[in-house]
The first five atom37 places (N, CA, C, CB, O) and aatype in JSON, in Angstrom:
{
  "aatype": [20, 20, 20, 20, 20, 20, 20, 20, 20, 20, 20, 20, 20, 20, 20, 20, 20, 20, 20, 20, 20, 20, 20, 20, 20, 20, 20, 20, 20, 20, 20, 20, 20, 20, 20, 20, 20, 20, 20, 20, 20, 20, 20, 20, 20, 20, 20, 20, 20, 20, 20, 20, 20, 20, 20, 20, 20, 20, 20, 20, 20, 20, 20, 20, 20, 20, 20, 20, 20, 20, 20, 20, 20, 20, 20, 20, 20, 20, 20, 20, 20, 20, 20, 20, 20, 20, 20, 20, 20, 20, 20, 20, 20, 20, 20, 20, 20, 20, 20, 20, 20, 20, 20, 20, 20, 20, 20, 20, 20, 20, 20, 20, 20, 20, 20, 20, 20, 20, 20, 20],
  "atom_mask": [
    [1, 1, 1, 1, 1],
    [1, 1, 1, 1, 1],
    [1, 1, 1, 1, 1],
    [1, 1, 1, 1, 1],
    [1, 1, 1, 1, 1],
    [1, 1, 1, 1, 1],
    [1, 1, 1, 1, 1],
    [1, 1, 1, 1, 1],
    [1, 1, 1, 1, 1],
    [1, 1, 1, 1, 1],
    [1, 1, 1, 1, 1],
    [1, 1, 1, 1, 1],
    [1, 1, 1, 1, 1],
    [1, 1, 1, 1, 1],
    [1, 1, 1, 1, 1],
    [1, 1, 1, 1, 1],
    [1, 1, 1, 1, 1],
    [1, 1, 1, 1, 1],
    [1, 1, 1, 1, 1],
    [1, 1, 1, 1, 1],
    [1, 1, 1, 1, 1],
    [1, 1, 1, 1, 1],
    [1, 1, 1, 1, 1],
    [1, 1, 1, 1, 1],
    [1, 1, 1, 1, 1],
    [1, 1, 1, 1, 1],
    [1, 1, 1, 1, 1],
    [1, 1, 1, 1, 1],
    [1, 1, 1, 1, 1],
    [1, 1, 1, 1, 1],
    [1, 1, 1, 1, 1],
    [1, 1, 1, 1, 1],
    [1, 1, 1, 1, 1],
    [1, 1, 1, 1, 1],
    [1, 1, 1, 1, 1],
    [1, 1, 1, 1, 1],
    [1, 1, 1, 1, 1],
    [1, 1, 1, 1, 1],
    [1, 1, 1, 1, 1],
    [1, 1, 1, 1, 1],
    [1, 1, 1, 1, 1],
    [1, 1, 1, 1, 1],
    [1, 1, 1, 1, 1],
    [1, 1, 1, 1, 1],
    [1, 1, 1, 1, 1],
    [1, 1, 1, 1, 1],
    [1, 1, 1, 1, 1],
    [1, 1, 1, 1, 1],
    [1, 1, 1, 1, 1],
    [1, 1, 1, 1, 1],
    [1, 1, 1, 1, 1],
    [1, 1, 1, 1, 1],
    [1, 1, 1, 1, 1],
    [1, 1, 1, 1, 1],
    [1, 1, 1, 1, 1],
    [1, 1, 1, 1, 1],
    [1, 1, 1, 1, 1],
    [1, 1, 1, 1, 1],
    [1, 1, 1, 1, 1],
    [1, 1, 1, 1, 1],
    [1, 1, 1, 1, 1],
    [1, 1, 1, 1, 1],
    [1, 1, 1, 1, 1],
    [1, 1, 1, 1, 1],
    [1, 1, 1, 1, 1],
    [1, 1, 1, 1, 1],
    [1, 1, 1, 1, 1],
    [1, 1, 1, 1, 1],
    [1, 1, 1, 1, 1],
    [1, 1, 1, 1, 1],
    [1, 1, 1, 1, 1],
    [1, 1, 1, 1, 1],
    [1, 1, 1, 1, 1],
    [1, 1, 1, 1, 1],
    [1, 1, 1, 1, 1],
    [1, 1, 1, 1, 1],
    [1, 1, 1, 1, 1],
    [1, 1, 1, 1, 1],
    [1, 1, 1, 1, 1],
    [1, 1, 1, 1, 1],
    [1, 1, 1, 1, 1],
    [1, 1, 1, 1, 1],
    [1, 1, 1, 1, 1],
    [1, 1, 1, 1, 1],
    [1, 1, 1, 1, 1],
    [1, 1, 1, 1, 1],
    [1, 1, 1, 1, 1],
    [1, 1, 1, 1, 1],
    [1, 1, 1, 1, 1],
    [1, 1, 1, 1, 1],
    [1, 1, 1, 1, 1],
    [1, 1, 1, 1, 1],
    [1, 1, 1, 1, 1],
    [1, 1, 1, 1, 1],
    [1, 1, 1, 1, 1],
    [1, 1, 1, 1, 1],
    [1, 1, 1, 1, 1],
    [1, 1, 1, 1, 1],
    [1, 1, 1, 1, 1],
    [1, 1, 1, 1, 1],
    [1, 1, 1, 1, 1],
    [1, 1, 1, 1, 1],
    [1, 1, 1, 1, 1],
    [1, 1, 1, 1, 1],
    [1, 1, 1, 1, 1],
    [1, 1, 1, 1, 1],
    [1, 1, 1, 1, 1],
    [1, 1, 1, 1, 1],
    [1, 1, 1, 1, 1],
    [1, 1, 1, 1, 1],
    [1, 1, 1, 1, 1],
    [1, 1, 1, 1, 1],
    [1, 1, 1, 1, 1],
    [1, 1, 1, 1, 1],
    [1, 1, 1, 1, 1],
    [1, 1, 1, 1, 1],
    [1, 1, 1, 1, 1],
    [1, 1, 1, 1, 1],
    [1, 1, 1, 1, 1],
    [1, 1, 1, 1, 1]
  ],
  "atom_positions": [
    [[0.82, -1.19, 0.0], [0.0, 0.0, 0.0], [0.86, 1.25, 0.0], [-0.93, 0.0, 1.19], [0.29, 2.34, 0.13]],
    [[2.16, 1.18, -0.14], [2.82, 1.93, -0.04], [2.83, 3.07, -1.23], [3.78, 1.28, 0.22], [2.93, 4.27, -1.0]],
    [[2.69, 2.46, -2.58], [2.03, 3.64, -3.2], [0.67, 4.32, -3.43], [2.3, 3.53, -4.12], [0.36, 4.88, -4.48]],
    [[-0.26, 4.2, -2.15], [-1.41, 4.96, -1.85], [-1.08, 6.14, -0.96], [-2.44, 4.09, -1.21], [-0.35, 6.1, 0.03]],
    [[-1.92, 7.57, -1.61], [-1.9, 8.61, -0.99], [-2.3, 8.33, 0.21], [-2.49, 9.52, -1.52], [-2.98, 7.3, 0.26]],
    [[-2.11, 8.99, 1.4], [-3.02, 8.77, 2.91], [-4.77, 9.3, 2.68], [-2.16, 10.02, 4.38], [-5.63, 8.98, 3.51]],
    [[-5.05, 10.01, 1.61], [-6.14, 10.38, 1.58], [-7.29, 9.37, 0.78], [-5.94, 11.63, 1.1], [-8.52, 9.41, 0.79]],
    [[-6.31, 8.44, 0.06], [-6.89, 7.29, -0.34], [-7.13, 6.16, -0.01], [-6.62, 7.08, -0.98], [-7.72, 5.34, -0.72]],
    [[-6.57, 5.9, 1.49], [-6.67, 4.74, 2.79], [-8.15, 4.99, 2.83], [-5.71, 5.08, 4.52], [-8.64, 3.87, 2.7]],
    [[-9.32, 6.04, 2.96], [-10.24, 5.72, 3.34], [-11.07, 4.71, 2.75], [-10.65, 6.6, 3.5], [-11.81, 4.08, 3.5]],
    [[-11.07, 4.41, 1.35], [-11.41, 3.66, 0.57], [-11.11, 2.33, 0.01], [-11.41, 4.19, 0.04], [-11.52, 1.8, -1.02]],
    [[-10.42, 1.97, 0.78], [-9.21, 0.95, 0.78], [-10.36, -0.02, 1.46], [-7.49, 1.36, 1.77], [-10.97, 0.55, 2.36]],
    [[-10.81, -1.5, 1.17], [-11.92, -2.27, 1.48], [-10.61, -3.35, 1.97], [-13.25, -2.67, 0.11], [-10.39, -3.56, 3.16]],
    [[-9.75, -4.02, 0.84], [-8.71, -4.92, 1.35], [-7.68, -4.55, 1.93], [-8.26, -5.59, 0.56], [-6.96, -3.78, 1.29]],
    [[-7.16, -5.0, 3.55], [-6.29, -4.43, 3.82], [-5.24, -5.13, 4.61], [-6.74, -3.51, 4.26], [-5.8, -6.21, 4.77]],
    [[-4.12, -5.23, 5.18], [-3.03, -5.68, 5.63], [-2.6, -6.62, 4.45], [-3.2, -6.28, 7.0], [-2.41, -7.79, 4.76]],
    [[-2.46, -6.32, 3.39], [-1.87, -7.05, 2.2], [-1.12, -5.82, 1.27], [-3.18, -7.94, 1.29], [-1.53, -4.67, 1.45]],
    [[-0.17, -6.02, 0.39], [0.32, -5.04, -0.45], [-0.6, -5.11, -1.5], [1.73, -5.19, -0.86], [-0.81, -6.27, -1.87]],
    [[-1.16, -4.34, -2.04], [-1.52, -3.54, -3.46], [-0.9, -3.79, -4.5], [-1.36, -2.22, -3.46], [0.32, -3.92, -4.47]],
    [[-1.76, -3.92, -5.9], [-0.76, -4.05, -7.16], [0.54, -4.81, -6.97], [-0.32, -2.64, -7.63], [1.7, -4.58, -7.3]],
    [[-0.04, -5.74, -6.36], [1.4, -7.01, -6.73], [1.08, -8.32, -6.32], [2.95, -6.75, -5.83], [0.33, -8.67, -5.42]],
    [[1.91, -9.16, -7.27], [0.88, -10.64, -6.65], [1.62, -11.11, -5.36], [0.85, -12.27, -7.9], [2.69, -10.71, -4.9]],
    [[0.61, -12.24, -4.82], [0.93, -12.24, -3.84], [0.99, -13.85, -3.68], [0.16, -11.36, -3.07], [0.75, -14.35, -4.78]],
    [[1.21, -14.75, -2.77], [0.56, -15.92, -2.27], [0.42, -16.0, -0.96], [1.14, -16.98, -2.62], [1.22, -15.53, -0.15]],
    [[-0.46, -16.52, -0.7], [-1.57, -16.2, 0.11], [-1.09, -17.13, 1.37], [-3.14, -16.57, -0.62], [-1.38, -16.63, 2.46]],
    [[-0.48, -18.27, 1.45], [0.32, -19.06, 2.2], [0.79, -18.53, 2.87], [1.07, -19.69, 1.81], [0.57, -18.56, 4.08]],
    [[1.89, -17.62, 2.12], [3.2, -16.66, 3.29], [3.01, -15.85, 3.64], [4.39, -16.17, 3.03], [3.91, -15.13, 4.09]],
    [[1.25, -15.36, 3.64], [0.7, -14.36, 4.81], [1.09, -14.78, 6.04], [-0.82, -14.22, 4.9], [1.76, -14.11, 6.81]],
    [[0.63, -16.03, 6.27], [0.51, -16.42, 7.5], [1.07, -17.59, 8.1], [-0.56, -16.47, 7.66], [0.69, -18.71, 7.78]],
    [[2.25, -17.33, 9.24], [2.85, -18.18, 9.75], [2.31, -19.21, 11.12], [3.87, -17.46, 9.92], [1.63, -18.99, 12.13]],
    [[2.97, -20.35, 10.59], [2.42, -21.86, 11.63], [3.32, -21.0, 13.25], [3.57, -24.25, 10.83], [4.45, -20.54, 13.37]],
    [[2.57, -21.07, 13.88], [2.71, -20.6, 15.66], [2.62, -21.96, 15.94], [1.36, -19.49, 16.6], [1.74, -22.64, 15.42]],
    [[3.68, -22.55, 16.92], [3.18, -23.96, 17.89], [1.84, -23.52, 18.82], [4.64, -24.51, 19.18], [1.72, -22.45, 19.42]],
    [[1.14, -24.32, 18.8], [-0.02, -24.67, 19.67], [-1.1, -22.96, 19.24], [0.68, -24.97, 21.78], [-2.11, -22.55, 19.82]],
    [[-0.55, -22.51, 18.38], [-1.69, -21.81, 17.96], [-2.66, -21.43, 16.94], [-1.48, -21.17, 18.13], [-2.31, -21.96, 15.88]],
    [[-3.84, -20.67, 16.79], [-4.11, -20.32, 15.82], [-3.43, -18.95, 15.33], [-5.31, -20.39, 15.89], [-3.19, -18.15, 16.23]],
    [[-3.1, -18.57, 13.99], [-2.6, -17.26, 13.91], [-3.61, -16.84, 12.36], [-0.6, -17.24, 13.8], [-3.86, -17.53, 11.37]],
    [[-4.03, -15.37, 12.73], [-5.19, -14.98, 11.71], [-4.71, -13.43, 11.25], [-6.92, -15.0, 12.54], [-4.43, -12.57, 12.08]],
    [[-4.66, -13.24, 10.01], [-4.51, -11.43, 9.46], [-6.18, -11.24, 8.78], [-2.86, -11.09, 7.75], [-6.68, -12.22, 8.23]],
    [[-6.69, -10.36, 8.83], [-7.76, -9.65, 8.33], [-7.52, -9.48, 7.2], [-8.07, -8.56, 8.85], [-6.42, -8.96, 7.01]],
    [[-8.05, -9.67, 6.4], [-8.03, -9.04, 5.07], [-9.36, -7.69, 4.29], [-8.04, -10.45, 4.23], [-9.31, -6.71, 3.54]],
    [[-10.32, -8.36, 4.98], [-11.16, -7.22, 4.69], [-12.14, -7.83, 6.03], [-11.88, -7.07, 2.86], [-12.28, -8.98, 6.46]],
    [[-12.75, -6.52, 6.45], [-14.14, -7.2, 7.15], [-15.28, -5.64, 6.99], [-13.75, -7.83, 9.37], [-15.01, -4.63, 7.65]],
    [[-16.02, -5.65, 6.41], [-17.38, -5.01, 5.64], [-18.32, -5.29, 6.48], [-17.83, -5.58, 4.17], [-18.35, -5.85, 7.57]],
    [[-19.11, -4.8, 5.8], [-20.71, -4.8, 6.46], [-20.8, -6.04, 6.24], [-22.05, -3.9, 5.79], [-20.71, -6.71, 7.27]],
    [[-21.03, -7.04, 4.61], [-21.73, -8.16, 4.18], [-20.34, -8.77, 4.18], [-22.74, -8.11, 2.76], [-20.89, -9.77, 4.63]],
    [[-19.39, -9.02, 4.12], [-18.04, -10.16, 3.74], [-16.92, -9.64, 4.67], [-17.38, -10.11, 1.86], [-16.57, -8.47, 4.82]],
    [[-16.52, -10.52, 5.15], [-15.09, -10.59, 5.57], [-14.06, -11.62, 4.92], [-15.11, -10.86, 6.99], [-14.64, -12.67, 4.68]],
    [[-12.86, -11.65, 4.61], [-12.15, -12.5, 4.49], [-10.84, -12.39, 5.34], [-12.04, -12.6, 3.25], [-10.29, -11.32, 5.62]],
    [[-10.46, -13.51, 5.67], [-9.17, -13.54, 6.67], [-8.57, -15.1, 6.64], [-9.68, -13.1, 8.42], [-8.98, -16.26, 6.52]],
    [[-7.46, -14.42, 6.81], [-6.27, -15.96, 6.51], [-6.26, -16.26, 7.6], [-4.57, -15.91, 5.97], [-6.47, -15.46, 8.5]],
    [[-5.99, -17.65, 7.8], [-5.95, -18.2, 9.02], [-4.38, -19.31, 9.11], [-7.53, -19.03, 9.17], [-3.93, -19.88, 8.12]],
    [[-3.99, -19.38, 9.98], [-2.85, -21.06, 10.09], [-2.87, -21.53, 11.66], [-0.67, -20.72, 9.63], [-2.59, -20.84, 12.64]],
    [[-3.33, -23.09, 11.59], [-3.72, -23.69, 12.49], [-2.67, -24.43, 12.68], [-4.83, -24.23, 12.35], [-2.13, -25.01, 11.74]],
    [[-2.1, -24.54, 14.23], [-0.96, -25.52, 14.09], [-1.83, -27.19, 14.29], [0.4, -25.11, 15.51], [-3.04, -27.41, 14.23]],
    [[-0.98, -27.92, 14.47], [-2.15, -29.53, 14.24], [-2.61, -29.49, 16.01], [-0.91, -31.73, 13.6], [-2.04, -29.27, 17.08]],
    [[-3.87, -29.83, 15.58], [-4.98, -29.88, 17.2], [-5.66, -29.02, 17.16], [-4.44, -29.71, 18.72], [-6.78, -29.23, 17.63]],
    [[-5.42, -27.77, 16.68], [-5.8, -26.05, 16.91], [-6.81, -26.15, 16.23], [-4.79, -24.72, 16.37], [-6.75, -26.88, 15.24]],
    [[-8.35, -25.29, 16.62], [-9.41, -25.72, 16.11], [-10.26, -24.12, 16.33], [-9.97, -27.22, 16.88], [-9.77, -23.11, 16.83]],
    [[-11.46, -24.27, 15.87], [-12.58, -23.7, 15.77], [-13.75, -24.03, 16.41], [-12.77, -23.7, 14.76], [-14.59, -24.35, 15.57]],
    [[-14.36, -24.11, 18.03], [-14.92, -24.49, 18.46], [-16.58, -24.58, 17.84], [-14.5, -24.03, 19.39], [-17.1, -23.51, 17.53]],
    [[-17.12, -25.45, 17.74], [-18.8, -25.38, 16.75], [-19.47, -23.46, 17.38], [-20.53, -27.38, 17.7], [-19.48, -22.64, 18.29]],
    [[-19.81, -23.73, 16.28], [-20.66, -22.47, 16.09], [-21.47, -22.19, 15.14], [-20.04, -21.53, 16.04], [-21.37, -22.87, 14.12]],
    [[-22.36, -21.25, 15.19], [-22.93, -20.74, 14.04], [-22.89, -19.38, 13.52], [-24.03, -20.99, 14.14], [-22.88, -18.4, 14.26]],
    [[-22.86, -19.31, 12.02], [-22.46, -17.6, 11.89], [-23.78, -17.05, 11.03], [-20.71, -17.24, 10.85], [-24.63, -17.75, 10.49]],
    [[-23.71, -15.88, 11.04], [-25.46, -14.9, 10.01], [-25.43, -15.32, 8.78], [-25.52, -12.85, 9.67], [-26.44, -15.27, 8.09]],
    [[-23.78, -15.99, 8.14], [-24.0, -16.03, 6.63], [-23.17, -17.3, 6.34], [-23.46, -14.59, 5.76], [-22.63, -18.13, 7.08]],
    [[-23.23, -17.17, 5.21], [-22.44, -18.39, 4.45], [-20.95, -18.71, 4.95], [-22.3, -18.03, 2.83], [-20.56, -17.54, 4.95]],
    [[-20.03, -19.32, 5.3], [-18.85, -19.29, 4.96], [-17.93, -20.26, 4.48], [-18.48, -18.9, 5.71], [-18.01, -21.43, 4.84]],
    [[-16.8, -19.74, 3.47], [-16.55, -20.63, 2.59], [-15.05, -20.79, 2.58], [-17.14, -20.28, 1.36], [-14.23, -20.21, 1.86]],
    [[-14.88, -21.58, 3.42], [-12.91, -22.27, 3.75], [-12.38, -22.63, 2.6], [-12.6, -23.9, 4.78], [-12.92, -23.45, 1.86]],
    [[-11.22, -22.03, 2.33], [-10.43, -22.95, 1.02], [-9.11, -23.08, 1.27], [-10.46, -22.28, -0.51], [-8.38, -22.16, 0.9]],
    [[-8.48, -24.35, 2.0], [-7.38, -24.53, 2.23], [-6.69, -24.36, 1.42], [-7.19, -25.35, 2.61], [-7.02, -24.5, 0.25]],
    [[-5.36, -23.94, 1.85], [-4.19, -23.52, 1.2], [-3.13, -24.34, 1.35], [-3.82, -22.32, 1.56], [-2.26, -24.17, 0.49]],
    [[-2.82, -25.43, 2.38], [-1.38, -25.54, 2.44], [-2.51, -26.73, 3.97], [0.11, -23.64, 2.72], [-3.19, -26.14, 4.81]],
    [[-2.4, -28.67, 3.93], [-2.92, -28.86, 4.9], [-3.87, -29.34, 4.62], [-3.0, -28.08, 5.58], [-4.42, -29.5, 3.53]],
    [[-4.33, -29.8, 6.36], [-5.45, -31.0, 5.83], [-6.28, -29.87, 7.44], [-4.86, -33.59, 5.97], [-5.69, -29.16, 8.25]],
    [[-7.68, -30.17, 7.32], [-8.75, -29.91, 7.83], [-9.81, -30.87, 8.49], [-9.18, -29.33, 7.0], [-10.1, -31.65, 7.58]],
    [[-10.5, -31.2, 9.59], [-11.53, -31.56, 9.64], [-12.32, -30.5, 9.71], [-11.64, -32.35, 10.44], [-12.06, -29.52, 10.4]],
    [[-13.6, -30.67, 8.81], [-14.42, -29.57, 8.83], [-15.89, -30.53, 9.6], [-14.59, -28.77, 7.01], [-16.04, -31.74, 9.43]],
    [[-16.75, -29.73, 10.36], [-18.02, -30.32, 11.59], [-18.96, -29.26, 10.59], [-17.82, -29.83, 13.93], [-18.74, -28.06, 10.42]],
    [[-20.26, -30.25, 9.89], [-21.14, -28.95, 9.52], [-22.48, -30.25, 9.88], [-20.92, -27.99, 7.42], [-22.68, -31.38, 9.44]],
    [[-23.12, -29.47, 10.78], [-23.99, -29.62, 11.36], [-23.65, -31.54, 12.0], [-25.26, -29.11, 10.34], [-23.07, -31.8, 13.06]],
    [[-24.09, -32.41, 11.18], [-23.85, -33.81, 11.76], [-22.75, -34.59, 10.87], [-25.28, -34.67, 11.78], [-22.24, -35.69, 11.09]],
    [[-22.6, -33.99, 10.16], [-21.36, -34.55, 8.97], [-20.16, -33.7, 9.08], [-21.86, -34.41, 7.24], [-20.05, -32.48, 9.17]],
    [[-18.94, -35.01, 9.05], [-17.14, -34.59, 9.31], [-16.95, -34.48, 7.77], [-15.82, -36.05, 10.23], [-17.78, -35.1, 7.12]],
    [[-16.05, -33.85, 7.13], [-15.52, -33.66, 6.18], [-14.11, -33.53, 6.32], [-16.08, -32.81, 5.68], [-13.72, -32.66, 7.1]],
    [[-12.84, -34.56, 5.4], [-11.41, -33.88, 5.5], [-11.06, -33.18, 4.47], [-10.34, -34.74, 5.67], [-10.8, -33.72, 3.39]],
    [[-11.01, -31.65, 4.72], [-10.81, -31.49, 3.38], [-9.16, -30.67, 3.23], [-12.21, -30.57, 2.75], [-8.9, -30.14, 4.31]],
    [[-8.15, -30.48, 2.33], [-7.07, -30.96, 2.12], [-6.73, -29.72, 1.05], [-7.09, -32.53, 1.71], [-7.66, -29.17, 0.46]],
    [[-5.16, -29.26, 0.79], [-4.78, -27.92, -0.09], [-5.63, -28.05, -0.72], [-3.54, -27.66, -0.87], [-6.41, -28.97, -0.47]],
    [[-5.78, -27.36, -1.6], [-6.17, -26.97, -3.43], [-7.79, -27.37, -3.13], [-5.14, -28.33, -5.09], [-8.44, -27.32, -4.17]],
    [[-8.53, -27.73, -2.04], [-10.15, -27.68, -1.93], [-10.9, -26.86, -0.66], [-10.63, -29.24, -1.79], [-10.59, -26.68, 0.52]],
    [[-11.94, -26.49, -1.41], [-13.2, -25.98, -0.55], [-14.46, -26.76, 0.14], [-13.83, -25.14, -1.38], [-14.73, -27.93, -0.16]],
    [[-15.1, -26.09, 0.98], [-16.14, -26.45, 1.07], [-17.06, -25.1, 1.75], [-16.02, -27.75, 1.76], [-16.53, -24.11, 2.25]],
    [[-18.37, -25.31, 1.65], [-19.06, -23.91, 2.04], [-19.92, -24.38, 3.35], [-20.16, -23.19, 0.68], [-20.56, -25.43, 3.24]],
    [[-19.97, -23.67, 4.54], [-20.55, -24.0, 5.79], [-21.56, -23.26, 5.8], [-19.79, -23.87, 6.93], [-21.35, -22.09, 6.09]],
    [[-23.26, -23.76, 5.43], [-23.69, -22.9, 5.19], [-24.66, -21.79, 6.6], [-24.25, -23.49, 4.09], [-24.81, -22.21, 7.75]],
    [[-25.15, -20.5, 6.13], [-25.72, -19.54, 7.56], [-26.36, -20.8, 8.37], [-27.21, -18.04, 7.16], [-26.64, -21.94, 7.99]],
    [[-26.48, -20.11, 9.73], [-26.97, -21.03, 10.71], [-27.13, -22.06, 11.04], [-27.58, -20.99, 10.89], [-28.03, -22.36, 11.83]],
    [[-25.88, -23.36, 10.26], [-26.05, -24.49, 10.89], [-24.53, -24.51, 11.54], [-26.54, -25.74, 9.89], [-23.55, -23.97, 11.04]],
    [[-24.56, -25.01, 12.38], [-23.46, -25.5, 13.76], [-22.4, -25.87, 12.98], [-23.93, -26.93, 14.9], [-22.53, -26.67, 12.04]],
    [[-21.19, -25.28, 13.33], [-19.91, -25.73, 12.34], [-18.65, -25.16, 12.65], [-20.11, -25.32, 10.85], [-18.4, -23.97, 12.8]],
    [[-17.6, -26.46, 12.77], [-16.49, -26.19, 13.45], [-15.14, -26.58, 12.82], [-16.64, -26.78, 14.64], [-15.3, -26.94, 11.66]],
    [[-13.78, -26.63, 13.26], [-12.95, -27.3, 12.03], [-11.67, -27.39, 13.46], [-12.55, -26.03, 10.09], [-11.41, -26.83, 14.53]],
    [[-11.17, -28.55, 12.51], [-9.85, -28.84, 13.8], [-8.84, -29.2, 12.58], [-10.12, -30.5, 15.31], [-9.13, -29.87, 11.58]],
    [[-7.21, -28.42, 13.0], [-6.47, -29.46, 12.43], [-6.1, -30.57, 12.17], [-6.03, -29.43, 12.49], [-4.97, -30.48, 12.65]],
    [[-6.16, -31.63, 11.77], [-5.56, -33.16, 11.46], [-4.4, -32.78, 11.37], [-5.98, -34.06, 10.18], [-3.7, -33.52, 12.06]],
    [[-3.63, -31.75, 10.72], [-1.87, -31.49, 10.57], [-2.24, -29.74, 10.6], [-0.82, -32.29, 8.63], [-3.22, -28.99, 10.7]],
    [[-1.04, -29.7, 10.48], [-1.14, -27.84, 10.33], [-2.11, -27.68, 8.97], [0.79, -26.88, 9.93], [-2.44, -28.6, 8.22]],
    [[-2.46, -26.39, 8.86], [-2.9, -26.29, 7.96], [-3.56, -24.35, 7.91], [-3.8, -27.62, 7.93], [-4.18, -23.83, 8.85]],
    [[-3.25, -23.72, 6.74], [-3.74, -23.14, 6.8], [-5.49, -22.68, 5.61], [-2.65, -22.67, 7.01], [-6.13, -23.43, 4.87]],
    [[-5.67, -21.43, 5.89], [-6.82, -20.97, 4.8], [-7.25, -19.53, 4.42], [-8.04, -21.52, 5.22], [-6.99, -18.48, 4.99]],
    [[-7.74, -19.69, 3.68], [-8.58, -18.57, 3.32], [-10.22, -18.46, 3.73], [-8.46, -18.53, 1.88], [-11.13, -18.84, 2.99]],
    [[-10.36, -17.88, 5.03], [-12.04, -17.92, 4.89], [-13.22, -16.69, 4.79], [-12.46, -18.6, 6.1], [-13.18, -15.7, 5.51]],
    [[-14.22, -16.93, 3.84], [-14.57, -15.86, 3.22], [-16.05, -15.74, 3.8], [-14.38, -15.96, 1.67], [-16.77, -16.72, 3.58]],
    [[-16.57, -14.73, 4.46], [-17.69, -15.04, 5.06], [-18.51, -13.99, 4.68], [-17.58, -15.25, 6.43], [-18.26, -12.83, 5.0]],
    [[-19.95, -14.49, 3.7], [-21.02, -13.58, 3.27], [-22.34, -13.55, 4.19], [-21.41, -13.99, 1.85], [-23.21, -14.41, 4.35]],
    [[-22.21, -12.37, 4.72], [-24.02, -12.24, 5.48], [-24.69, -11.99, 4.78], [-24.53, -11.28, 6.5], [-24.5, -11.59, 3.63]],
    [[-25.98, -12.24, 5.52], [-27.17, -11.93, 4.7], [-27.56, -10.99, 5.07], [-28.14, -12.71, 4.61], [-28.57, -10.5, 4.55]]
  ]
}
């Protein structure tokens, strides 16, 4: 973001990432022992997205959220909890947890993601 005026931060929707340059999305975010570690990327009225890296055990206790949300591992394996069904899901795949049913995720190994969450 370094070539944005300060008067143009207000408008800025994606943020703690550089601007106009590619990126991968992995080496946002570093494996912590025994933790979760998360950067913001945007959080809006209707969507947030934020990277996440789970070391293995490190989890997401069940819950439910207002909108859709849609995990897409990056790097790692996942158990994903959506409502009564386990799912492992693994790099290079998604799955979508959908509004208001109970849903949680634990590492099987480290692993990190991208998760993108639309309200209604």
């Amino acid at each position: 973001m370094a070539d944005l005026e300060l008067k143009d931060l207000k408008n800025v929707t994606i943020k703690n990432i550089d601007h106009n340059k590619v990126l991968n999305l992995t080496d946002l975010v570093s494996y912590q022992q025994g933790q979760v570690v998360s950067r913001t990327l945007s959080q809006v009225k209707q969507i947030s997205l934020t990277l996440f890296a789970f070391d293995t055990g490190e989890g997401i206790s069940t819950h439910s959220a207002p909108g859709d949300a849609m995990v897409q591992v990056l790097d790692g394996v996942a158990e994903v909890t959506i409502g009564d069904e386990v799912f492992n899901v693994g790099a290079g795949e998604s799955i979508v947890m959908p509004a208001n049913i109970p849903h949680g995720l634990e590492a099987r190994e480290r692993f990190k993601m991208l998760l993108t969450l639309i309200k209604q």
